[in-house]
C-alpha positions in Angstrom: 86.0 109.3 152.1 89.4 110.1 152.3 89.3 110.3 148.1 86.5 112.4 148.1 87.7 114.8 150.6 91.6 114.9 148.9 89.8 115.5 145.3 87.2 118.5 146.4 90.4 120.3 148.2 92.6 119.5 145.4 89.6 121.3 143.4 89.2 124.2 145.0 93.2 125.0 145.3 92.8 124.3 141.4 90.1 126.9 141.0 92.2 129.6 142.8 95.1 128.6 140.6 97.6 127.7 143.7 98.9 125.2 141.6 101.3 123.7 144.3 98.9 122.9 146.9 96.7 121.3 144.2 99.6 118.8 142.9 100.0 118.2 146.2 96.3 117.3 147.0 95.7 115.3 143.7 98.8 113.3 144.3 97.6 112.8 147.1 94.1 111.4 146.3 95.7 109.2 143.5 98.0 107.3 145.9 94.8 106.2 148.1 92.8 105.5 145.4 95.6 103.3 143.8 95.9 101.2 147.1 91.9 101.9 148.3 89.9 101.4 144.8 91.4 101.8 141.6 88.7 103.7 139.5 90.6 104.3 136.6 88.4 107.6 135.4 89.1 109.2 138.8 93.1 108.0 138.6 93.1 109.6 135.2 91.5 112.6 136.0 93.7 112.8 139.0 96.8 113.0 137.1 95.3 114.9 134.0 95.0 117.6 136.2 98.1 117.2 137.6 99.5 117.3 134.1 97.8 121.0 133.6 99.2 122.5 136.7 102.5 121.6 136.1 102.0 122.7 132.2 100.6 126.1 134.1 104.0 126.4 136.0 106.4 125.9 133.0 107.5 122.6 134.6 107.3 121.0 130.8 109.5 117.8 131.8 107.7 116.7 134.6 104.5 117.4 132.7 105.3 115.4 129.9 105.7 112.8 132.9 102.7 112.7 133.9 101.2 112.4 130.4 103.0 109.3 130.1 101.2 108.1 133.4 98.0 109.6 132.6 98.0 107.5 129.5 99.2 104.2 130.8 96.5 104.6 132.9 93.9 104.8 130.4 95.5 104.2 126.8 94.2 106.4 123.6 92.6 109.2 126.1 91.9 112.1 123.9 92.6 114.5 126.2 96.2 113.2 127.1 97.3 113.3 123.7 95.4 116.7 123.5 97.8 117.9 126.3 100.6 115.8 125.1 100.2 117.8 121.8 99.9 121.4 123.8 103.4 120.4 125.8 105.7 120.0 122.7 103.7 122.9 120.9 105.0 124.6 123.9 108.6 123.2 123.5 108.3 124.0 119.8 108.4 120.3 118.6 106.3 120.8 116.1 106.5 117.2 114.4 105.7 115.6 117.9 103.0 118.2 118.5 101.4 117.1 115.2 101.6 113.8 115.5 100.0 113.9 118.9 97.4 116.1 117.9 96.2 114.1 115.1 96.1 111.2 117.4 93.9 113.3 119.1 91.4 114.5 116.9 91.2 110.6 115.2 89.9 109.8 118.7 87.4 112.6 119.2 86.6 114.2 116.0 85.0 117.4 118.1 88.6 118.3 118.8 89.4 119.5 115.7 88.6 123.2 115.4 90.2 123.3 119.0 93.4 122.1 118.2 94.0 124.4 114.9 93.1 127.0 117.0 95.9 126.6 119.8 97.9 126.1 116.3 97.0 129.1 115.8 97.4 130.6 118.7 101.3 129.4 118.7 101.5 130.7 115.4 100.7 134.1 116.9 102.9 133.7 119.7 105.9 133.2 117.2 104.5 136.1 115.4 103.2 134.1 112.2 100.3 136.6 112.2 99.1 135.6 108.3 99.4 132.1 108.8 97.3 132.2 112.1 94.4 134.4 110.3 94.5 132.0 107.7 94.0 128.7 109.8 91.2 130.6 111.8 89.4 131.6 109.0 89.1 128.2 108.0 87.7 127.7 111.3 84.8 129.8 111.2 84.0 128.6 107.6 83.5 125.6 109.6 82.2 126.8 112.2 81.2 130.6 111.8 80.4 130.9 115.4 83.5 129.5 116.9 84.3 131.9 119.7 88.2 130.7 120.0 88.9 131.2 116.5 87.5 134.5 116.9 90.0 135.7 119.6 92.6 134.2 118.1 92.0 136.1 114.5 91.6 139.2 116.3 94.9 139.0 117.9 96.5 138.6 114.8 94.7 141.0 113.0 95.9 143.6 115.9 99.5 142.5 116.2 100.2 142.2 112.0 103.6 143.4 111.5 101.6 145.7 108.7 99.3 147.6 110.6 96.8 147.6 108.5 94.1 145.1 109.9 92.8 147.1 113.1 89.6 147.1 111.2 88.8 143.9 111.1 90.6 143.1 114.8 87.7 145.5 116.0 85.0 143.7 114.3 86.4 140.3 115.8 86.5 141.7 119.3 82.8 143.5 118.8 81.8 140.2 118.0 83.1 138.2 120.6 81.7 140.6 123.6 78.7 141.0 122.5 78.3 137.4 122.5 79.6 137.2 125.9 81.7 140.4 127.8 83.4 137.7 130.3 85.5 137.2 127.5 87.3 140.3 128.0 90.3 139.4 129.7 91.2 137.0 126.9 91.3 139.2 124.3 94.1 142.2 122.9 96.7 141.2 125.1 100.5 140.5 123.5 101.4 137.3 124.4 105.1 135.4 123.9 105.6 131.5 124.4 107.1 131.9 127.8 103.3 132.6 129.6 102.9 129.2 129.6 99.2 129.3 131.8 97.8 131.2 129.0 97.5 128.2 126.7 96.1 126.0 129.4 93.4 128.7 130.5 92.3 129.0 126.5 92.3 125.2 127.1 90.2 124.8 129.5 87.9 127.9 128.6 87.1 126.3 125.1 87.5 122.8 125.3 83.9 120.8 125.4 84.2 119.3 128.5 87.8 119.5 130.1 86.5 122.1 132.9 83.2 120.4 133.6 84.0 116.5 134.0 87.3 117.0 136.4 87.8 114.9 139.2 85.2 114.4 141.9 84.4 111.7 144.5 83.5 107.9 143.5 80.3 108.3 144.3 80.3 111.0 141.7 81.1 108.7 138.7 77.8 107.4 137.0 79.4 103.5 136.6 81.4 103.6 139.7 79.1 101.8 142.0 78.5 99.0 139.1 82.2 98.9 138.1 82.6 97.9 141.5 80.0 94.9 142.1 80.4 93.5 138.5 83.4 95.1 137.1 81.5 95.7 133.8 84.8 97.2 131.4 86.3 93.9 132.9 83.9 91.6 131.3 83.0 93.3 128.1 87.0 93.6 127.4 87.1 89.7 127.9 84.2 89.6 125.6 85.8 91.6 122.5 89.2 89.8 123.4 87.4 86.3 122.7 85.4 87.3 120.0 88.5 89.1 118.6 91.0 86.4 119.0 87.9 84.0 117.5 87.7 85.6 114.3 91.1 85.9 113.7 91.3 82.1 114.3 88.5 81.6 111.8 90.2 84.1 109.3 93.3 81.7 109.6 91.4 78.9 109.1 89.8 80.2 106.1 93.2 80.9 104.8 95.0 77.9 105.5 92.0 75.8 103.8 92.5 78.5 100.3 96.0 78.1 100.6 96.0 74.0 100.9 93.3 74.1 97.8 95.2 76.3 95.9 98.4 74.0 96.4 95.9 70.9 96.0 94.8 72.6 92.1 98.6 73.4 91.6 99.5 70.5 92.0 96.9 68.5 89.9 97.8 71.0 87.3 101.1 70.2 87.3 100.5 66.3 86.7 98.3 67.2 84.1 101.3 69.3 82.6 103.7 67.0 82.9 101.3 64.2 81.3 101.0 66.2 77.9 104.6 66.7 78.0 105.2 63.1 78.5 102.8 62.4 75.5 104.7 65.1 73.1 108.0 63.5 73.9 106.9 59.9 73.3 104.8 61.9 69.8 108.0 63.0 68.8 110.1 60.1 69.1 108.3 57.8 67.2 107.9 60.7 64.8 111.9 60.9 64.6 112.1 57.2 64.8 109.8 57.1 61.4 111.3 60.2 59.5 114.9 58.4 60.7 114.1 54.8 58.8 113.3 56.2 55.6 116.8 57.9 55.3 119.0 54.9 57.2 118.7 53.0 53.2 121.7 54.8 51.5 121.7 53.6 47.5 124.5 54.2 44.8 126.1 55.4 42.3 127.2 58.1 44.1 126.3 60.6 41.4 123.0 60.5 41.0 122.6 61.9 37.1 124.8 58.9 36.4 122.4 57.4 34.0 124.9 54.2 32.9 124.8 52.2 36.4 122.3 50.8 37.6 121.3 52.0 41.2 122.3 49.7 44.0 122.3 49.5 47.6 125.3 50.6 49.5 125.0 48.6 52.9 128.5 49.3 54.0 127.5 53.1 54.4 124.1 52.4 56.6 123.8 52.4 60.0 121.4 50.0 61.5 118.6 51.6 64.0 118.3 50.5 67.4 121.8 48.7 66.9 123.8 49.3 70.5 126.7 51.5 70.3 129.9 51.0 72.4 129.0 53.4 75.3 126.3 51.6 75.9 127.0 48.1 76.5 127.8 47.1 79.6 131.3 47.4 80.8 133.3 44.5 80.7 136.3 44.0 82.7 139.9 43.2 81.0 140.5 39.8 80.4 137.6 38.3 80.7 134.6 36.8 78.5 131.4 36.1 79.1 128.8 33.7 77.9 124.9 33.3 78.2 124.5 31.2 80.8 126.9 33.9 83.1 129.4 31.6 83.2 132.9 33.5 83.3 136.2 32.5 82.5 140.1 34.2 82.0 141.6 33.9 79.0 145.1 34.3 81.1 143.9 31.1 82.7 144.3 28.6 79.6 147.2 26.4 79.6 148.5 24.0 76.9 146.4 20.8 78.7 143.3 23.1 78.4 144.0 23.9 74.5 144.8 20.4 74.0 141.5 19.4 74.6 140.2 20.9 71.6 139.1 19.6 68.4 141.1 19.2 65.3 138.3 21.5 63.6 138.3 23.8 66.3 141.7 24.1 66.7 142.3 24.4 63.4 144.8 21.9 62.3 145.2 19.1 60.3 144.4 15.6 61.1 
């Protein structure tokens, strides 16, 4: 009750624009809904609104504050980042203001037209007249009926620098009250970017639901009374959370068994390469090993149109295949001779009994 009651006099302060009493009111009704009940549409709205009556005041800072709030409490609201948009248009960061606009319309494509025409609108602020007629013409090719883009044209046809559109301001302004003569307050007025509440009030006058869904009691909010038996966001985020987190196991799983079969096919690929090449290199070995024996036979006479000598072999000049060459015999250590059997003995090591021994025929002398 106490909620309800802080909303619906935060609401009505609101409606008579006494912006002070209303911050006061909806600050109010968030702190006892944040320890009461946390309904996070009635928190948001809470401090949305809070957001537009500080934007109203020129307290840009402090509204930018409770933006940030506003979307911690609910994350990717379109209407935050509406407003955060509308707050750096207002401080003339216009990359910011882009950037949070687009954000914007990604998540509610019914923004759009809105948000090129409070483009605009800066644009005729800063005195950008042409530019301003030429994004709300593109409006209304949209959307020919477009009563915001309409104003906003018509201001900028009245305030051109040239003077020469009052014609076609006139027609924009005919247009727009006989649609609906409320309207006249909002139209041929100068306007400079220090009248900060004039943006919000085009705001809220235009925007599809921003003045009709503010905050209002619990018992007001369609899934309140569910949300609090069953806690229904609750359960369906741990649904797409576990389906999400399943699929991206199965989509590593399906990955991991590609990568291992690719490696697998690599792999028997490269044995299969490395067979062939084993086979080319054995192919051409015995292939040098045959073109190699028919030129290891060297013959003579050296000349060979020496017709007077018979041709003979020259054996001293051939080199035997397969015959070991120095390198690579095994190394044998100084001093010391070897025989089949392993049997090892140093030729330092032979004395004059040991040579005695010998035969005549070994020795070499005579009988």
């Amino acid at each position: 009750q106490s909620v309800g009651k802080a909303v619906l006099l935060a609401n009505q302060h609101f409606g008579r624009r006494e912006l002070g009493r209303a911050i006061d009111y909806y600050g109010a009704a968030y702190e006892i809904g944040r320890l009461h009940f946390d309904y996070k549409p009635l928190m948001h709205d809470c401090v949305l609104r809070r957001v537009m009556c500080y934007s109203m005041q020129g307290d840009l800072q402090q509204a930018h504050r409770e933006v940030d709030l506003a979307l911690r409490v609910i994350p990717h609201s379109a209407p935050a980042l509406l407003y955060r948009g509308l707050l750096h248009t207002k401080m003339g960061e216009a990359d910011e203001a882009n950037q949070a606009f687009q954000e914007a319309v990604s998540l509610c494509r019914e923004l759009r037209d809105l948000v090129d025409c409070i483009v605009a609108f800066h644009l005729v602020t800063q005195g950008l007249n042409d530019r301003a007629i030429q994004t709300c013409s593109q409006v209304l090719l949209r959307r020919p009926d477009h009563v915001m883009a309409k104003i906003v044209r018509g201001d900028a046809y009245k305030f051109h620098a040239s003077g020469y559109f009052a014609k076609q301001a006139a027609e924009d302004y005919t247009a727009i009250l006989d649609r609906n003569p409320d309207l006249q307050p909002l139209i041929g007025e100068m306007y400079t970017p220090q009248q900060h509440a004039r943006y919000d009030e085009l705001l809220l006058r235009f925007h599809p639901r921003l003045a009709q869904e503010g905050p209002r009691p619990y018992g007001d909010y369609p899934m309140c009374a569910s949300y609090r038996v069953r806690r229904p966001f609750l359960v369906a985020a741990f649904v797409l959370f576990a389906s999400a987190k399943l699929k991206t196991a199965v989509r590593s799983m399906i990955l991991v068994k590609n990568v291992e079969q690719r490696n697998k096919e690599l792999f028997e690929a490269r044995c299969a390469a490395e067979k062939k090449v084993r086979q080319l290199v054995q192919t051409q070995q015995r292939l040098a090993s045959v073109e190699s024996s028919s030129y290891s036979e060297v013959w003579g006479p050296a000349d060979p149109e020496h017709i007077h000598v018979r041709k003979y072999r020259r054996y001293w000049m051939e080199r035997p295949l397969g015959f070991p060459r120095r390198g690579d015999s095994p190394r044998e250590d100084d001093g010391e001779c070897g025989y089949e059997d392993g049997s090892q003995v140093r030729t330092g090591d032979w004395d004059e009994a040991t040579l005695g021994t010998l035969s005549p025929s070994m020795s070499g002398s005579p009988a």
